[in-house]
C-alpha positions as CSV (number, residue, x, y, z in Angstrom):
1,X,102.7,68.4,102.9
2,X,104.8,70.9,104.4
3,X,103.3,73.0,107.2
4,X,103.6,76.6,107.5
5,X,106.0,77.6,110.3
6,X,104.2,80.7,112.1
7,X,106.1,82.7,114.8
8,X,103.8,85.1,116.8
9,X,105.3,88.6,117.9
10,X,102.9,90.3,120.8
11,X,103.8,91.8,124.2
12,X,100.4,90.4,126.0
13,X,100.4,87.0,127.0
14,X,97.0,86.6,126.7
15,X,97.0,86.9,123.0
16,X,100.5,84.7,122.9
17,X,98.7,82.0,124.4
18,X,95.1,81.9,122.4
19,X,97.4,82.6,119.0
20,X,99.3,79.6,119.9
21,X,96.1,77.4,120.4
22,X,94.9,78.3,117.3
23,X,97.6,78.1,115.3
24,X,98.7,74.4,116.8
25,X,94.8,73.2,116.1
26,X,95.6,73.4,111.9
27,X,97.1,70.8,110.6
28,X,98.6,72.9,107.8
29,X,100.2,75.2,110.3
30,X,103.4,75.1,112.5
31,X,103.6,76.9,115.6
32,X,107.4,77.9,116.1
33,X,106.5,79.6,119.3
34,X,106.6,83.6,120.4
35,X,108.1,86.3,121.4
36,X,107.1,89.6,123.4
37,X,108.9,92.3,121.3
38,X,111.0,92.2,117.8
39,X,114.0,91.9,119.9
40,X,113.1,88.5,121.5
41,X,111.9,87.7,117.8
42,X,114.8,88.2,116.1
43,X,116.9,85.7,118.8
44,X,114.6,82.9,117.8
45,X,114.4,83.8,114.2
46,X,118.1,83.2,114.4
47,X,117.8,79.6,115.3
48,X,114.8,78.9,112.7
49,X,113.1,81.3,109.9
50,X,109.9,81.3,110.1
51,X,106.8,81.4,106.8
52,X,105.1,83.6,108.3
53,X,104.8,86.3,111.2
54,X,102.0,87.4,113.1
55,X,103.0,90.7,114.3
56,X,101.5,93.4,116.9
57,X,102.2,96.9,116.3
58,X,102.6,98.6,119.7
59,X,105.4,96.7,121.3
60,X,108.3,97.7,123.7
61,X,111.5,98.0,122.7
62,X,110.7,98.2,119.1
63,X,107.5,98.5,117.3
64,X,106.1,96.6,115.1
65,X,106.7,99.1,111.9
66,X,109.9,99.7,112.8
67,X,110.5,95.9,112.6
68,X,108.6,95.6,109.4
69,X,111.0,98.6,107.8
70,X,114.2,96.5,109.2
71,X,112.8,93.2,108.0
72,X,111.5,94.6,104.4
73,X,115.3,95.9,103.6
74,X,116.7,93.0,105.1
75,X,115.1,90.0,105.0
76,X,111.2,90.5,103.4
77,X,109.0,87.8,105.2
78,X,105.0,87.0,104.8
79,X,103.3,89.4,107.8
80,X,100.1,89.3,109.3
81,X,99.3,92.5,111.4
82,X,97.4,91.7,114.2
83,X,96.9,94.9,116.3
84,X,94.4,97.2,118.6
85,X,96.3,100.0,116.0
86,X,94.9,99.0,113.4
87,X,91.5,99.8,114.5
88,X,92.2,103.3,115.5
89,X,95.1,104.6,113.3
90,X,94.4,103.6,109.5
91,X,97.6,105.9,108.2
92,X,99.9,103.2,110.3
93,X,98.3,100.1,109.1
94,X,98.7,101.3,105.3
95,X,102.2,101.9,106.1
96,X,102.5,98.5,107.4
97,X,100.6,97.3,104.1
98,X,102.9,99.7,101.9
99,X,105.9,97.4,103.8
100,X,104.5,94.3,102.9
101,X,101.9,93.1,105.5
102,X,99.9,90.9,103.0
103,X,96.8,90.9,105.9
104,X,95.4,92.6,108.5
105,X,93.3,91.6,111.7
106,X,91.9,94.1,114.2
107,X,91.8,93.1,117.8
108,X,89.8,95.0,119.9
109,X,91.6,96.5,122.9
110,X,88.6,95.0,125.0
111,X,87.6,91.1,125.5
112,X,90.5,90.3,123.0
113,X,90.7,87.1,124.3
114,X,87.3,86.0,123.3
115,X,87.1,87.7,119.7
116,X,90.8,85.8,118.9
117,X,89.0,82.7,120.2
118,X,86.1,83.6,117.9
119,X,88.2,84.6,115.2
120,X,90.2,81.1,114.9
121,X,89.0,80.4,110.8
122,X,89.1,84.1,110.1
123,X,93.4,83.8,111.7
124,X,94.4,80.7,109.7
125,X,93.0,81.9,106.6
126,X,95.3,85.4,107.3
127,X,98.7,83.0,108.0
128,X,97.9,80.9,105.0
129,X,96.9,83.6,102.5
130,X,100.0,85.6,103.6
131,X,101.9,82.8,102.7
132,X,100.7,82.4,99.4
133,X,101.8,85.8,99.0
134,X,105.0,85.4,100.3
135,X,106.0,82.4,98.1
136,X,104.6,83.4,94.8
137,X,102.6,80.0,95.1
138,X,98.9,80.3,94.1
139,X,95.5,78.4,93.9
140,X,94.8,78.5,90.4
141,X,93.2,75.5,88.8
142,X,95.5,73.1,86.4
143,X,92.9,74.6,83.4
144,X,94.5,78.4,84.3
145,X,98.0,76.5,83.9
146,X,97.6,75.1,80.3
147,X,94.5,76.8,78.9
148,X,95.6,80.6,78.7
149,X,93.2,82.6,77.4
150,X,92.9,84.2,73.5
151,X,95.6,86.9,73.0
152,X,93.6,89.6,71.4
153,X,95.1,92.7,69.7
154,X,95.4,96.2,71.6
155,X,92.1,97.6,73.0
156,X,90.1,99.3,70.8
157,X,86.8,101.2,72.1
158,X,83.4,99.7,71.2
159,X,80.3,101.2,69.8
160,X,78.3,101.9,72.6
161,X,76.4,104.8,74.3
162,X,79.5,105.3,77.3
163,X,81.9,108.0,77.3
164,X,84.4,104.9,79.1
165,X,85.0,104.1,82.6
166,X,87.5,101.5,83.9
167,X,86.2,99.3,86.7
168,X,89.0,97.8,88.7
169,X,89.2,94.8,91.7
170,X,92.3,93.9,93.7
171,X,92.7,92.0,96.6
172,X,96.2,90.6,98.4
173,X,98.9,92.7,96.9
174,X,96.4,95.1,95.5
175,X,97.9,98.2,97.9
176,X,101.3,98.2,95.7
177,X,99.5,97.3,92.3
178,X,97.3,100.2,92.5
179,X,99.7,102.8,93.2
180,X,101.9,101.5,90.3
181,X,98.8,101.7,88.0
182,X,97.5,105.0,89.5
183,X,101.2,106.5,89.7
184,X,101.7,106.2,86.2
185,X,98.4,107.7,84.8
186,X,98.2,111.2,83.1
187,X,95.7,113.3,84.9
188,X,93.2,113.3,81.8
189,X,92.2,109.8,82.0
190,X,88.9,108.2,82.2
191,X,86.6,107.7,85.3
192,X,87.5,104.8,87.7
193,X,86.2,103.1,90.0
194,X,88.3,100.4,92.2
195,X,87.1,97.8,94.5
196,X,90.0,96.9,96.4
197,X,89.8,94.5,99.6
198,X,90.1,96.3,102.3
199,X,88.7,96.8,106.2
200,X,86.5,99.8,107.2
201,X,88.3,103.1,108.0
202,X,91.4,102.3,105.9
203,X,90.1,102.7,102.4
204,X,89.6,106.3,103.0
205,X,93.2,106.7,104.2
206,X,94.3,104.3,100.9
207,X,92.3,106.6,99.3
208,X,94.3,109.6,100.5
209,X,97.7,107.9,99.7
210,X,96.5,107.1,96.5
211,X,96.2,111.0,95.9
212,X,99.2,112.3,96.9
213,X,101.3,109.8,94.5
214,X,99.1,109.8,91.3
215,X,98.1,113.2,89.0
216,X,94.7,111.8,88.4
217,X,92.1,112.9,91.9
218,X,91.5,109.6,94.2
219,X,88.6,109.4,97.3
220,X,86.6,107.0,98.5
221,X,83.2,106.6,97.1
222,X,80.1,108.1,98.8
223,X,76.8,107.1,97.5
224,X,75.8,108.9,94.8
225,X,79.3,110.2,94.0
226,X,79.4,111.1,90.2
227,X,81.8,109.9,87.9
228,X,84.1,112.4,86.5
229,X,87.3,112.2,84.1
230,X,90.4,112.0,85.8
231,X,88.4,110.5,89.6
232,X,89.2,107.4,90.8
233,X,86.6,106.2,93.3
234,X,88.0,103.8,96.3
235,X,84.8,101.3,97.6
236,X,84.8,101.6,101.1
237,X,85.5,99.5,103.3
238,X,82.5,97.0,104.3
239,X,80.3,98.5,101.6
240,X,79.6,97.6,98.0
241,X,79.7,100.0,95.2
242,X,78.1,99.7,91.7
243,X,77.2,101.3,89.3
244,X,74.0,102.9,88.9
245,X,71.6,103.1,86.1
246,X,72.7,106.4,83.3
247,X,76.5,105.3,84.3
248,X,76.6,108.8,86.2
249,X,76.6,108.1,89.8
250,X,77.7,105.2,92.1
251,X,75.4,103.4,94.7
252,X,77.0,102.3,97.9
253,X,75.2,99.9,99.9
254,X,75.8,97.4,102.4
255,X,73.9,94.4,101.4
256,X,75.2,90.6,102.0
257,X,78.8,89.2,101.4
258,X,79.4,88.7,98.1
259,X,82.3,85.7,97.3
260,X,83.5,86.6,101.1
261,X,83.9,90.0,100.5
262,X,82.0,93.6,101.1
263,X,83.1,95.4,99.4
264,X,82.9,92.4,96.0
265,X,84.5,93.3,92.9
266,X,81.7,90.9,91.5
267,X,79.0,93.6,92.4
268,X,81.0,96.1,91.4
269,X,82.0,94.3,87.4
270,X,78.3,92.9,87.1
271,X,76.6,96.5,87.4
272,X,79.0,98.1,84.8
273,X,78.4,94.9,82.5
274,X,74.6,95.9,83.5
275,X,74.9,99.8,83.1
276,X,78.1,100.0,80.7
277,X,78.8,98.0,78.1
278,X,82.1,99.7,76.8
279,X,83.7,100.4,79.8
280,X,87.5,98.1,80.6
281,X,87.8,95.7,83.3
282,X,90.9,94.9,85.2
283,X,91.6,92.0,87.3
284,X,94.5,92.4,89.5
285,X,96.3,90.1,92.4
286,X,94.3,88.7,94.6
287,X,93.7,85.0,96.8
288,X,90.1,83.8,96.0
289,X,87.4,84.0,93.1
290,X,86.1,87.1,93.4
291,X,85.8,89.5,89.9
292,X,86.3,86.7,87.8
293,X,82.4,86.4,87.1
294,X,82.0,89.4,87.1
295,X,84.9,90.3,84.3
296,X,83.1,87.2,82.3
297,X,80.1,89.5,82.6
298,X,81.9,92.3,81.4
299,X,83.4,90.4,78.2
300,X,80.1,89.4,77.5
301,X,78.3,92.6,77.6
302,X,81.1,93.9,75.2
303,X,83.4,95.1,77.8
304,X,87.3,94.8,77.0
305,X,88.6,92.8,79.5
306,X,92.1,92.0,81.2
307,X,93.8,90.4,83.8
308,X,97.3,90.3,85.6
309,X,99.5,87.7,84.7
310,X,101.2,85.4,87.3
311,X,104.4,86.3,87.3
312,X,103.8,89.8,88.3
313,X,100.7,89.0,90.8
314,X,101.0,88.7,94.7
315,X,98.7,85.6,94.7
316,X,97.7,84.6,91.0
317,X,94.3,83.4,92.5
318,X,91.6,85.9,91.3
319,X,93.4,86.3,87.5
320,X,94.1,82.7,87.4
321,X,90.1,82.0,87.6
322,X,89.2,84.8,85.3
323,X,91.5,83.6,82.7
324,X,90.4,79.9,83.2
325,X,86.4,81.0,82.3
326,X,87.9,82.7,79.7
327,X,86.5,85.9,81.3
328,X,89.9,87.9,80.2
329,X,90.7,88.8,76.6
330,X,93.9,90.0,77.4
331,X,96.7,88.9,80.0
332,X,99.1,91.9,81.1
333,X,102.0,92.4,83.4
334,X,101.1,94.9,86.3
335,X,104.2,97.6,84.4
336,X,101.6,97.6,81.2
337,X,98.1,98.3,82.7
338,X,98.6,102.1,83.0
339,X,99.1,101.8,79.5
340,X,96.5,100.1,78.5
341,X,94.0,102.3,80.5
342,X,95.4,105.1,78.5
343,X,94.9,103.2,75.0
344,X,92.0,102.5,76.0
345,X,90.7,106.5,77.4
346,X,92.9,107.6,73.5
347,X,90.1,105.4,71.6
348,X,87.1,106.5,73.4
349,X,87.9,110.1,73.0
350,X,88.2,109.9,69.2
C-alpha cells in the first residue's frame, strides 16, 4: 500500500518535532519532513509533492492563508489546518475551509506540546481523511459500488400533518456543498435545518457566511429556535439539534457522541423521522457513517430521501452507506439539490 506523503509547515519547533513523531509512528503515513514558513515549504515541495499538508496559520514570511490562496490557484493540495488561530478567529479558519482545508485541528497556544501528543489518533485521522478528499478516493463498501439504490420519480409531497422542512447533514466538503445548495435557493423556501461537521465557535461564523451569499435567512440554532419558511438553522458546533415534538422548535443539547460526532446528523434525521414524517432528507459529502441511519429512518417514516452521488462528493463515504442500506430513494449531483428542495417546498404548498 502506498503511504501518504505528509509535509508539516509550522514556525515552532516544538510542534515540528511532536508532528513528526506522530506522523512517522503510522504505518499508512509518510513523513517528508518540515518546514518553518511557506517559503522553506515550497523549496522542498520542489524536490517532492507531497499528499498532504499540515499547515499553521500565523507564520513569518507568509501566512498560512496567503499560502493556501497561492496553492488553491496554482496547485490545489489536501490541507490540514493546524493552528492556535483557529481557536480564536473563526472568520479566518472558514476562509481557510472556503480554500480547501478539508480539516481543522485547534492547538492551544498553552501546553501545545502535550495536547499534540494527546491528540496523535485524532492527527492521523485529519491527514488521512484530507486525503480522501483530495484524491476523490472513498470508503464505501463494494455493495454501494454495484447495488445503487431504486431510481424513483421526482419528489412528490406526502400526506402527512407537516407543512415540510428539509433536514440536511454534511461533513468533509460540506462548507462548499452548502453554499452551492443555499446560494441557489429562492428566498420562499421551506424551513431547514442543517447538521454540518463542524468545531465550536465556527458554525456561527459558517452560519454568517452562509447569509450573506444565499436569499433565504441562515443562523445557528439556539435551543428552542422556531422553524420558519425561508430559515436555515446551522447546529452548533459540539451540540446536537433535533427536532422537537409539534415540529415547531428545535432542541439543542449536548448529550454523548453520536457516530463520532456532536453535533450527529443521526440525531438530527432520527427526530424528524420521529416528529415529521413528510419532511426531505439530504445526505451530502462526508468521510464516515453518520446520517445514513438516520436517512433509512427518514424513508421509513415516509420521508423523501436523497443522497449525493460520488462523482460530485468530496469523500463518497456518508452517501455511499446510505445508498448501500437503501436509506436513499434518490441519488443527485450536488448542481440538482437546490432544485429538488424547491420541487419539493412547490408540492407541499399545493
Amino acid at each position: 500500500m502506498k503511504k501518504i506523503k505528509v509535509l508539516v509547515v509550522d514556525d515552532s519547533a516544538v510542534v515540528r518535532e511532536v508532528l513528526g513523531k506522530t506522523i512517522s509512528g503510522d504505518p499508512e503515513l509518510h513523513y517528508l519532513g518540515s518546514a518553518s514558513d511557506p517559503i522553506f515549504a515550497m523549496q522542498k515541495m520542489e524536490k517532492e509533492w507531497p499528499d498532504v499538508l499540515v499547515l499553521d496559520i500565523e507564520m513569518p514570511r507568509m501566512d498560512g492563508i496567503t499560502f493556501l490562496r497561492k496553492l488553491s490557484r496554482e496547485s490545489p493540495l489536501p490541507v490540514v489546518i493546524c493552528s492556535s488561530v483557529a481557536e480564536k478567529d473563526a472568520a479566518v479558519t472558514l476562509e481557510a475551509l472556503s480554500l480547501g482545508a478539508a480539516e481543522i485541528i485547534t492547538k492551544p497556544r498553552l501546553g501545545v506540546k502535550d495536547f499534540l501528543t494527546e491528540s496523535e489518533t485524532l492527527m492521523r485521522d485529519a491527514i488521512k481523511a484530507a486525503f480522501l478528499a483530495g484524491s476523490g478516493k472513498s470508503r464505501e463498501s463494494p455493495a454501494a459500488r454495484t447495488s445503487p439504490p431504486e431510481q424513483r420519480p421526482p419528489l412528490k409531497a406526502q400526506e402527512s400533518g407537516t407543512s415540510g422542512l428539509v433536514a440536511i447533514g454534511a461533513s468533509t466538503g460540506g462548507i462548499h456543498a452548502l453554499e452551492t445548495i443555499l446560494s441557489a435557493l429562492p428566498e420562499v423556501c421551506p424551513p431547514i435545518l442543517i447538521v454540518q461537521h463542524m468545531p465550536e465557535r465556527f458554525t456561527r461564523a459558517f452560519a454568517n457566511r452562509l447569509n450573506s451569499v444565499a436569499s433565504l435567512r441562515t443562523k445557528e440554532a439556539e435551543d428552542g429556535t422556531r422553524l420558519e419558511p425561508g430559515l436555515a438553522l446551522i447546529a452548533p458546533g459540539n451540540f446536537h439539534m433535533q427536532l422537537g415534538p409539534g415540529q415547531q422548535k428545535v432542541q439543542i443539547f449536548q448529550g454523548e457522541l453520536v457516530n463520532r460526532h456532536r453535533p450527529s446528523v443521526d440525531v438530527l434525521f432520527k427526530s424528524v423521522a420521529k416528529y415529521a414524517p413528510g419532511s426531505l432528507g439530504i445526505l451530502l459529502t462526508g468521510m464516515g457513517d453518520d446520517g445514513a441511519a438516520g436517512l433509512l429512518s427518514m424513508r421509513k417514516a415516509g420521508c423523501r430521501t436523497i443522497a449525493q452521488d460520488r462523482a460530485t462528493s468530496v469523500v463518497y463515504g456518508m452517501p455511499a452507506e446510505a445508498a448501500r442500506l437503501g436509506a436513499a430513494e434518490r441519488i443527485l449531483p450536488l448542481e440538482e439539490m437546490a432544485r429538488a428542495i424547491q420541487e419539493y417546498g412547490a408540492q407541499k404548498r399545493k
